[in-house]
N, C-alpha and C positions, 0 to 999 in steps of 0.2 A: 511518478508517485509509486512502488512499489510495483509486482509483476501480476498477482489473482484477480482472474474473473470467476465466477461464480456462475454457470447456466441452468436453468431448470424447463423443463417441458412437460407438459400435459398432457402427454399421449393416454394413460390412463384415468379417469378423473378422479379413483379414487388415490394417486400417488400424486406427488410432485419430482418428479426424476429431473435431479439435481448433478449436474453438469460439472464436478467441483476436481480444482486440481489435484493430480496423483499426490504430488511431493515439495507442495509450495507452502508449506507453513514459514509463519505462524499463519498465513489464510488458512489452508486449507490441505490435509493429506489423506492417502489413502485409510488409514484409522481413524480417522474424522477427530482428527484431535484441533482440527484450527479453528479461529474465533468464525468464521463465514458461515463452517460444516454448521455449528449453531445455533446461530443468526436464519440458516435456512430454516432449519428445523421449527424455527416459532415462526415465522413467515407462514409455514405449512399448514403447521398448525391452528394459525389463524384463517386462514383458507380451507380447514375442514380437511386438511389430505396427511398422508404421512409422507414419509421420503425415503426417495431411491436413489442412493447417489450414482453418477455417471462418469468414469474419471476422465480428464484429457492431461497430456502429458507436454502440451508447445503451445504457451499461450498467445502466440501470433494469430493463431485459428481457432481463439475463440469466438468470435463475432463470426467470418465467412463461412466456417464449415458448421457450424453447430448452431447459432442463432437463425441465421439467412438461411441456412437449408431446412430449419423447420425442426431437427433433431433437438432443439431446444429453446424455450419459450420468454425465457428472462435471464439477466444475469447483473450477478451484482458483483459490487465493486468499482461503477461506474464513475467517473469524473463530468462534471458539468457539460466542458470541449464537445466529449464526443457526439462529434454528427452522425454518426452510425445507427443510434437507436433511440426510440422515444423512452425519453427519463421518468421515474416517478418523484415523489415528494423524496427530501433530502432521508436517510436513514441517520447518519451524524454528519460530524466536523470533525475535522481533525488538523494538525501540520507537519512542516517538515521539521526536526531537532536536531540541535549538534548534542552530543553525548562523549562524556569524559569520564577520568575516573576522579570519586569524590575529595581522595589525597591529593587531588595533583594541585585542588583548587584554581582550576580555568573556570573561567567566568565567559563566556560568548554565546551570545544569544542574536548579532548581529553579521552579517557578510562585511558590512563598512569596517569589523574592527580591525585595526592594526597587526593585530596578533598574527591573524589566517596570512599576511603578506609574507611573514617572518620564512624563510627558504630551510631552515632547521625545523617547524613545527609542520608537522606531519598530520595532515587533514584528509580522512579515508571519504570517498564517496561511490556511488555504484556508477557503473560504464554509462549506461543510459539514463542516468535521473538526472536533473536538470544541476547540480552540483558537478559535475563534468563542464557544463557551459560557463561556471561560475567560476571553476577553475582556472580557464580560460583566459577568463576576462583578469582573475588577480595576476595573472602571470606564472600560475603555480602548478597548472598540466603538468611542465616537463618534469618538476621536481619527483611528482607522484607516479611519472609512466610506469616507475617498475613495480608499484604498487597496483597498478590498474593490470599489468600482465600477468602477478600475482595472481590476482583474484580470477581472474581466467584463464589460468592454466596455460599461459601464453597462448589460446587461439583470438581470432578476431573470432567477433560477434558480430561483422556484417554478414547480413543474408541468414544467419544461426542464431537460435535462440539456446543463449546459457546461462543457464540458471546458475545464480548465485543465492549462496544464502547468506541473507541479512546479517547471522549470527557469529558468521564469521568477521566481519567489521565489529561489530562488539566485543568478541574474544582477541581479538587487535588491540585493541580500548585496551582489555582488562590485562594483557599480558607488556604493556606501554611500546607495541608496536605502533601504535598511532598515539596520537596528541588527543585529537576529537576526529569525532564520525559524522558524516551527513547521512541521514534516512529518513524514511516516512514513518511518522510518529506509530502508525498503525503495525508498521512493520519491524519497528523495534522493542514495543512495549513491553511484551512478556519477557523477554532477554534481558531488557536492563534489570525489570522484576526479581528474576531468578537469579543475577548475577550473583556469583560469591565473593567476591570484589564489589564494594559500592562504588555505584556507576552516577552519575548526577545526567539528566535530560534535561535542557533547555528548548523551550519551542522557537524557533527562530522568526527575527521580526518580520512583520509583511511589508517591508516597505525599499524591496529586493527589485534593481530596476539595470539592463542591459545597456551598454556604452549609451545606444540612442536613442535612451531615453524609456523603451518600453517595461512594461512592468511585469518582474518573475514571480507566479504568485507563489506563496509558500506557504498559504492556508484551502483546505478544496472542501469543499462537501463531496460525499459519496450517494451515490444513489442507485437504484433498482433500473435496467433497461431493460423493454419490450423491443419487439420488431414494430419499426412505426405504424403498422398496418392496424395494431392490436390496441384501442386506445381502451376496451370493455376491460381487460388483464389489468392493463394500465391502472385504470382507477378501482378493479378490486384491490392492488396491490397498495395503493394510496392509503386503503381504508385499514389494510392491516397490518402499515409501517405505522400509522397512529395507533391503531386499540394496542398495540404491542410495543410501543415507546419505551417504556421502563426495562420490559424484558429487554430491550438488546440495549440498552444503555447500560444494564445489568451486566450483561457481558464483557461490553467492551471495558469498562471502568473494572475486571475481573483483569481484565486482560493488560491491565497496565497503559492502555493506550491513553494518552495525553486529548484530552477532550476538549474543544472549542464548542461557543454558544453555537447554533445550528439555526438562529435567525437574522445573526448578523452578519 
């Protein structure tokens, strides 16, 4: 589902020193221009502190070297999955979208439809998001590999963290280097927004399921992680993802991102 965590720490009580990536927008950059920067910022504020951001640059090490060692006390951005850290209540919903341009008039909102099989329509997704798996399964890896070595400068990404940026699959989009894009709704929002090109975003359906049978989800809640140890954090942070509902729904719907109910 996209690549920002978000860590914050407590070493000062009057600060919340906020853990946020260098150069990972639309999460999060060193300008604090991404929707997370804030997202913390009313988080803080609801906790009585202001904030200090902390930047880290290789999101592989967010959780061992900066949650686990103590250098950072929370971090958002989290998925349900992860057994690493104790979650707080959901902060949104959101999913994953295929994204076209408005002219071309594609309509796909499904992995089943016929179209993604077609070996001439050109379907962008990132190396590691679960659209790679999905590729797979259509048969439509190999068509895409030079697109996949595009996007990373021909290195592998085993053992390496490369950052891609999302905005580049949408300037694909808009320049009809691609057909449709796969991303995380959160990850593409403000891009399609901004585009000068009308872009159309479809939420794709949740009913996305692997040869045998298992099920690929394509809908996640996000939420707030502590180090399990911390369950008092835990439910101050509980209290002020509630009093602060509006403000970061405020945000995200600012931010273009494609919003799902959060109780269902």
């Amino acid at each position: 589902m996209g690549m920002l965590m978000l860590l914050v720490t407590s070493a000062h009580a009057a600060d919340l020193n906020v853990c946020a990536g260098k150069d990972e927008l639309p999460f999060s950059n060193q300008n604090q221009e991404g929707f997370e920067n804030d997202i913390a910022k009313v988080i803080a504020s609801a906790l009585g502190r202001n904030v200090n951001f902390v930047w880290w640059s290789d999101a592989r090490y967010t959780v061992t070297e900066f949650l686990d060692k103590k250098k950072c006390d929370v971090m958002l951005g989290v998925d349900e999955s992860d057994p690493r850290v104790l979650k707080t209540v959901p902060y949104y919903r959101s999913g994953y979208v295929f994204i076209s341009r408005a002219d071309r008039n594609i309509d796909v909102s499904s992995w089943d439809d016929p179209i993604l099989k077609e070996h001439n329509f050109r379907i962008g997704v990132l190396p590691d998001s679960p659209g790679k798996n999905l590729l797979l399964q259509i048969n439509r890896y190999d068509d895409m590999f030079d697109y996949f070595a595009e996007l990373t400068n021909y290195e592998s990404t085993r053992n390496k963290y490369i950052r891609i940026d999302p905005k580049k699959l949408i300037d694909d989009i808009a320049d009809k280097h691609l057909h449709v894009a796969m991303l995380w709704g959160p990850e593409a929002g403000r891009y399609v927004r901004d585009s000068k090109i009308p872009l159309r975003m479809q939420i794709i359906d949740d009913n996305v399921k692997k040869l045998n049978g298992d099920k690929v989800p394509m809908y996640y809640k996000v939420y707030i992680g502590v180090r399990k140890d911390d369950d008092a954090l835990k439910q101050q942070l509980d209290v002020a993802i509630k009093s602060k509902s509006k403000e970061i729904d405020a945000i995200l719907k600012k931010e273009g991102i494609p919003l799902l109910p959060i109780n269902d």
